[in-house]
N, C-alpha and C positions, 0 to 999 in steps of 0.2 A: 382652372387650377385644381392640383387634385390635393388631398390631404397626405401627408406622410406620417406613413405604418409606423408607428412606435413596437420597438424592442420589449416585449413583454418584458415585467420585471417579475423576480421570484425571489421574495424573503426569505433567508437563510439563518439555521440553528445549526452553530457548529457545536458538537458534543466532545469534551475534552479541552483539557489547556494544558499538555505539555507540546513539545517541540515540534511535532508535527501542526499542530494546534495552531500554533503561533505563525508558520508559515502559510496553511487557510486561512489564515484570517484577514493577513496580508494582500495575501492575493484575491480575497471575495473582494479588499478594500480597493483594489486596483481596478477590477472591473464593475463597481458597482451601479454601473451605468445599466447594466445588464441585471443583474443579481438583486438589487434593491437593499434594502434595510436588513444591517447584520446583529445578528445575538451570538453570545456564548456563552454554555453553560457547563457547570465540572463541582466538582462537590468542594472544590479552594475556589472561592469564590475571589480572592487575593491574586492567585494563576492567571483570571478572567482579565480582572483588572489590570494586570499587569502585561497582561497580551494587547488588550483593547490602549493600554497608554504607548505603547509602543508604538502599534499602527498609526498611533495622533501624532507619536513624534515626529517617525519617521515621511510623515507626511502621505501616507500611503495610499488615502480616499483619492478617485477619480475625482468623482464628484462629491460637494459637503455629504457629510452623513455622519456616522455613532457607531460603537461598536459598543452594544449593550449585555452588562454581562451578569450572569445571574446564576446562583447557589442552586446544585439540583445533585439528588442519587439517582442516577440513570441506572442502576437495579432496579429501580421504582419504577414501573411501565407504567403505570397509572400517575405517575408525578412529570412523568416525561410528556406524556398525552395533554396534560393540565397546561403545561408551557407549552404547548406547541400552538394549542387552541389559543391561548392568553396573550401571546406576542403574533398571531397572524402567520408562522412560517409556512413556507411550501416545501421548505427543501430540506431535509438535516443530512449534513454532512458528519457523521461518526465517526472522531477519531480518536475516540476513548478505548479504553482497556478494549480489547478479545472479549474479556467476559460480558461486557453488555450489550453485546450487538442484538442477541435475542429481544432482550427488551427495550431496547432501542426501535427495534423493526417492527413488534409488536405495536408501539405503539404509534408509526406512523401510517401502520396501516389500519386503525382503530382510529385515528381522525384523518385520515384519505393524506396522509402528505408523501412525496418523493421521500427515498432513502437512498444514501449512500456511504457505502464504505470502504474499508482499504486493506481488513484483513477478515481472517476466515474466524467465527467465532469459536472460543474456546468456553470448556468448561472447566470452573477452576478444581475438581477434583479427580479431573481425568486427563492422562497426557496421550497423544498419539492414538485416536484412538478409529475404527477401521475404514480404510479408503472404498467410495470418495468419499471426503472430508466434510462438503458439502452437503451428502445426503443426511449426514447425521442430525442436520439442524438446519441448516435453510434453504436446503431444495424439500423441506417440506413445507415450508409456507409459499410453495410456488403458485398453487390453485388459487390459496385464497388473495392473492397479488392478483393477479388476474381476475378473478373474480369482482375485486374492489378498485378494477384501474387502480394500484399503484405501479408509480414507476419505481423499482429495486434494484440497482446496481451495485453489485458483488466485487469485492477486491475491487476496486476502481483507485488504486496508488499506482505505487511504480512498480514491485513484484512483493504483490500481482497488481496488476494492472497494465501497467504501458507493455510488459511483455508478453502479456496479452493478445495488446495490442499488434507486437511486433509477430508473434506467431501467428497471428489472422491472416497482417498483410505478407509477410510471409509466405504462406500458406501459398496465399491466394496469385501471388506471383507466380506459382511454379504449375506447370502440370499436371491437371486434375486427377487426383488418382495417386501422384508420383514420388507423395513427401513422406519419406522416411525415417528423419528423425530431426525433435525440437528439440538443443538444448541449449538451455536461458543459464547465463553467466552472469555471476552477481562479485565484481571486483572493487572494495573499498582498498584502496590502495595512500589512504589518508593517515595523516600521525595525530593524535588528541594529547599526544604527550604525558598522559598517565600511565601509569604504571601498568592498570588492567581498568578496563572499562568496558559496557555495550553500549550500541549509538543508540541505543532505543529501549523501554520498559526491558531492564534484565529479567524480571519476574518469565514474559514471553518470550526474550529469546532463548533463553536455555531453556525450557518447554522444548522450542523447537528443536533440540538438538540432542534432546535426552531420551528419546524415543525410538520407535522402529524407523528406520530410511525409507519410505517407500516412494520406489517409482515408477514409470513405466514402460516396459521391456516387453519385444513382440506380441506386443496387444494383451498382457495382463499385468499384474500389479506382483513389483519382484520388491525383495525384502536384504535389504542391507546394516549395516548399525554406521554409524557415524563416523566418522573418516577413515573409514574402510575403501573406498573407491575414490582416487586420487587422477586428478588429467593435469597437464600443463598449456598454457595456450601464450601464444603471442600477441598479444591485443594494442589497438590503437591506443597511443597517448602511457599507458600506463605499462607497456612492455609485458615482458614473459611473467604469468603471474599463476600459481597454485589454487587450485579450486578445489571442494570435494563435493561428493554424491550428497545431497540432502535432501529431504523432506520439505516441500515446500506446498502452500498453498495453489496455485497456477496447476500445476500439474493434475490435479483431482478436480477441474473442471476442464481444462484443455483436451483432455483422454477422453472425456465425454460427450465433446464438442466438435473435436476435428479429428479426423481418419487419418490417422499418427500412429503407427505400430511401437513406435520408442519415442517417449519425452521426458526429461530428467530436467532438472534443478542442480545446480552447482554454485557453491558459495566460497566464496577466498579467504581463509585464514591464515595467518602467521602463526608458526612454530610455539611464540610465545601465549599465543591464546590458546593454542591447543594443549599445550605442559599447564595453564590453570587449570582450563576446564576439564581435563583429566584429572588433577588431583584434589578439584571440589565435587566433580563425581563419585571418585572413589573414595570419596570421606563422609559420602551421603548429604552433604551440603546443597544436592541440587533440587533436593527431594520434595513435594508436596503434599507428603506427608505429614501431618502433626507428631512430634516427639514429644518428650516428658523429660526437662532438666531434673538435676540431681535436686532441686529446691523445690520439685516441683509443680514448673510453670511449664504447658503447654505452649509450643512455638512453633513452627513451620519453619525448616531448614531453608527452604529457596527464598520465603520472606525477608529472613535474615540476613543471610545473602545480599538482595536485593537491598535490604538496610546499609548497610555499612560501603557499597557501590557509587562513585559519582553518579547523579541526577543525569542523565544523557545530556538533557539539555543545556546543563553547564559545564559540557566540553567544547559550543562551541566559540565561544571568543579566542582562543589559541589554535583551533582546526586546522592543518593545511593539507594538500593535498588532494588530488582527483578521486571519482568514483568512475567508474565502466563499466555499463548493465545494459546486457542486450542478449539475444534468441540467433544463435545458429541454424539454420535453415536446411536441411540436403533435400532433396530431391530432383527434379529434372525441367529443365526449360527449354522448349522447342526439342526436347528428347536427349539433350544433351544434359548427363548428368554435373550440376550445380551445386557449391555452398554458398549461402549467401549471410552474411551480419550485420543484423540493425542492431543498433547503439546510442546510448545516451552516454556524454561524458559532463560531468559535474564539477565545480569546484567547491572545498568546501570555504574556503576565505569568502569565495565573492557570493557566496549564498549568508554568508553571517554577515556582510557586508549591506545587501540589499535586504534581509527580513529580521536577522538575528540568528539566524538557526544553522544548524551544520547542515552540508550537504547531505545527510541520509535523509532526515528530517524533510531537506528542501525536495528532491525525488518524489519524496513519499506522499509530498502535501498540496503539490501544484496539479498533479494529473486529480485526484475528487472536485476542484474548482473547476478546472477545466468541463468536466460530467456534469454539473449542477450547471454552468453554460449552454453545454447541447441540451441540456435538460428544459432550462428555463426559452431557450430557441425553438425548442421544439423539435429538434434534429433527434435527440433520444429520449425522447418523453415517451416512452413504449406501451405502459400502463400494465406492464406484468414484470416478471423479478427475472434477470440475464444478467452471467459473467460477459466479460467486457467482448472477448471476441464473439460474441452472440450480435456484437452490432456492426455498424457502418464505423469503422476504424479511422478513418481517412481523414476525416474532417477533425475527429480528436487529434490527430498526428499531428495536422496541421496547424489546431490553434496551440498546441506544445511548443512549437516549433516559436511561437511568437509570446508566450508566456516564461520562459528560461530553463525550459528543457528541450533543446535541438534533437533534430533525431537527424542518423548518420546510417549510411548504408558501405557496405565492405564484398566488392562482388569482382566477377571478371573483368568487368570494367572500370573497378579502382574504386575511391575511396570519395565519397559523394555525399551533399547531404540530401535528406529524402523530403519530398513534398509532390503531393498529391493533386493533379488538378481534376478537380471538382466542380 
């Protein structure tokens, strides 16, 4: 009789408790067969709680377990290193602000643990600032990841992350040599029923949109401003929908990664979002700049902003509506020139349904679980720092596929879902 191989297990620190937050947490709790003993930590130690009581409600553990949650400033690299050593983890999942990613990272590779994240880090006194993105801040801790066997996964959400993903296999579909252009479609085509809202920290999104466009166009880096470059597309599920050229994170490692002459980023707005944010642009309201009121007080315009904006996270109990995020493909297969589109379609009712949280949130927060999975399998335990399509894509696809993000493919052959045999 022989013994059976037990599934390593690897403790988990998720960093953050908003909406995304709340959706890892869930889903660590669903697989914690694998994952083992969960924490969360976020400077509302009330957020923690209030995530962690959810997961008990909702009944969400595989197996008995706790969702342990604890008060931290994850500015603090040395307060984050303290917890990490003090609760055991192996893995931190960060899905806190942009701004802490640095010392987030910092600090797990100062006590040897896995890192993963899901967006590109920001600095909070600089917007936009020169492509790639990456090299500014964390392709330079690449040596010393390596150097310290950490495993680092970069953008590991949904974009960036699973489109990523989809540009890899993509990629890797067509004709070595043959692919000429990636571009990743990002269509919230959902109503929150507010007046104006963002599905995620306003503070970051308009960041994103208040800056130079940059993308990339016959192999260097071309300079646009914000909805200036306009496509239309007819997309599964969600019909003919408006996109514009944006600056996004995926594309400043993608360019660097796969032999792509053209990759662009495109983001779906309505009419009405763009008549705000044009005129809390033009009134300086987006700004991150400190001002001086008439009384006085120093403030920070996009703060403010950001103050008086629904919490993203409590748009979703009324959310309805699809989301459609996926990588147009061209190049050639069997020399025959091909497009091909991998896609995820979301809903946002049945994701607040099963976690709490609206579908952007749910996208965003299922593919890092998924990571810290391959991770804690052994399948992506690398032991140096790589964006997503640096890896074996296939088998992430595939446990998406069974965590409640399908993936779909859109090619000559019709309309299909995708899965990998491995």
């Amino acid at each position: 009789m022989t013994n059976k191989v037990q599934t390593p297990k690897r403790n988990i620190l998720i960093i953050g408790a908003g909406g995304v937050a709340q959706v890892v947490a869930h889903k660590c709790a669903m697989h914690n067969d694998v994952l083992g003993e969960l924490h969360i930590a976020s400077r509302t130690i009330d957020k923690c709680i209030a995530i962690a009581t959810s997961v008990k409600d909702k009944g969400s553990f595989k197996q008995p377990g706790e969702l342990h949650s604890h008060a931290i400033d994850a500015m603090d690299s040395e307060t984050v290193a303290e917890l990490i050593n003090e609760t055991g983890v192996e893995i931190v999942i960060n899905v806190g602000s942009a701004f802490v990613n640095m010392t987030v990272l910092e600090a797990c590779i100062n006590t040897g643990v896995a890192y993963i994240d899901t967006a590109i880090h920001e600095h909070p006194s600089r917007i936009c600032e020169a492509p790639p993105w990456y090299g500014n801040y964390e392709w330079k801790r690449k040596e010393r990841c390596e150097q310290n066997n950490i495993t680092a996964i970069l953008g590991a959400g949904f974009d960036p992350g699973m489109v990523n993903a989809y540009a890899r296999a993509g990629y890797d579909m067509m004709d070595q040599g043959s692919v000429t252009d990636i571009d990743i479609i990002d269509i919230n085509a959902g109503d929150h029923g507010k007046y104006f809202a963002t599905n995620f920290d306003p503070e970051i999104n308009f960041r994103e949109f208040t800056g130079t466009v940059y993308s990339w166009q016959n192999s260097q880096w071309q300079s646009n401003k914000m909805f200036e470059v306009k496509r239309t597309d007819d997309l599964p599920v969600v019909g003919e929908q408006n996109s514009y050229l944006s600056g996004h994170d995926e594309v400043h490692s993608l360019s660097a990664n796969l032999d792509v002459p053209n990759i662009r980023f495109w983001m779906g707005f309505g009419d009405h979002y763009i008549n705000v944010f044009t005129v809390l642009q033009n009134l300086g309201l987006l700004s991150e700049l400190p001002v001086v009121t008439a009384e006085g007080q120093e403030v920070v315009p996009l703060k403010v902003v950001k103050a008086v904006l629904p919490d993203p996270s409590s748009l979703a109990p009324n959310y309805t509506g699809k989301t459609c995020i996926g990588d147009k493909v061209k190049g050639k297969i069997n020399g025959v020139d091909t497009e091909i589109f991998i896609y995820n379609i979301s809903d946002h009712k049945e994701a607040y349904n099963e976690v709490g949280s609206q579908g952007i949130s749910y996208t965003a927060g299922i593919p890092p679980v998924a990571a810290a999975m391959l991770i804690a399998t052994g399948k992506w335990d690398v032991g140096r720092m790589v964006n997503v399509e640096e890896l074996d894509v296939k088998p992430f696809i595939n446990l998406l596929n069974n965590m409640g993000l399908p993936t779909r493919i859109q090619d000559d052959q019709g309309d299909r879902p995708l899965h990998f045999n491995i």
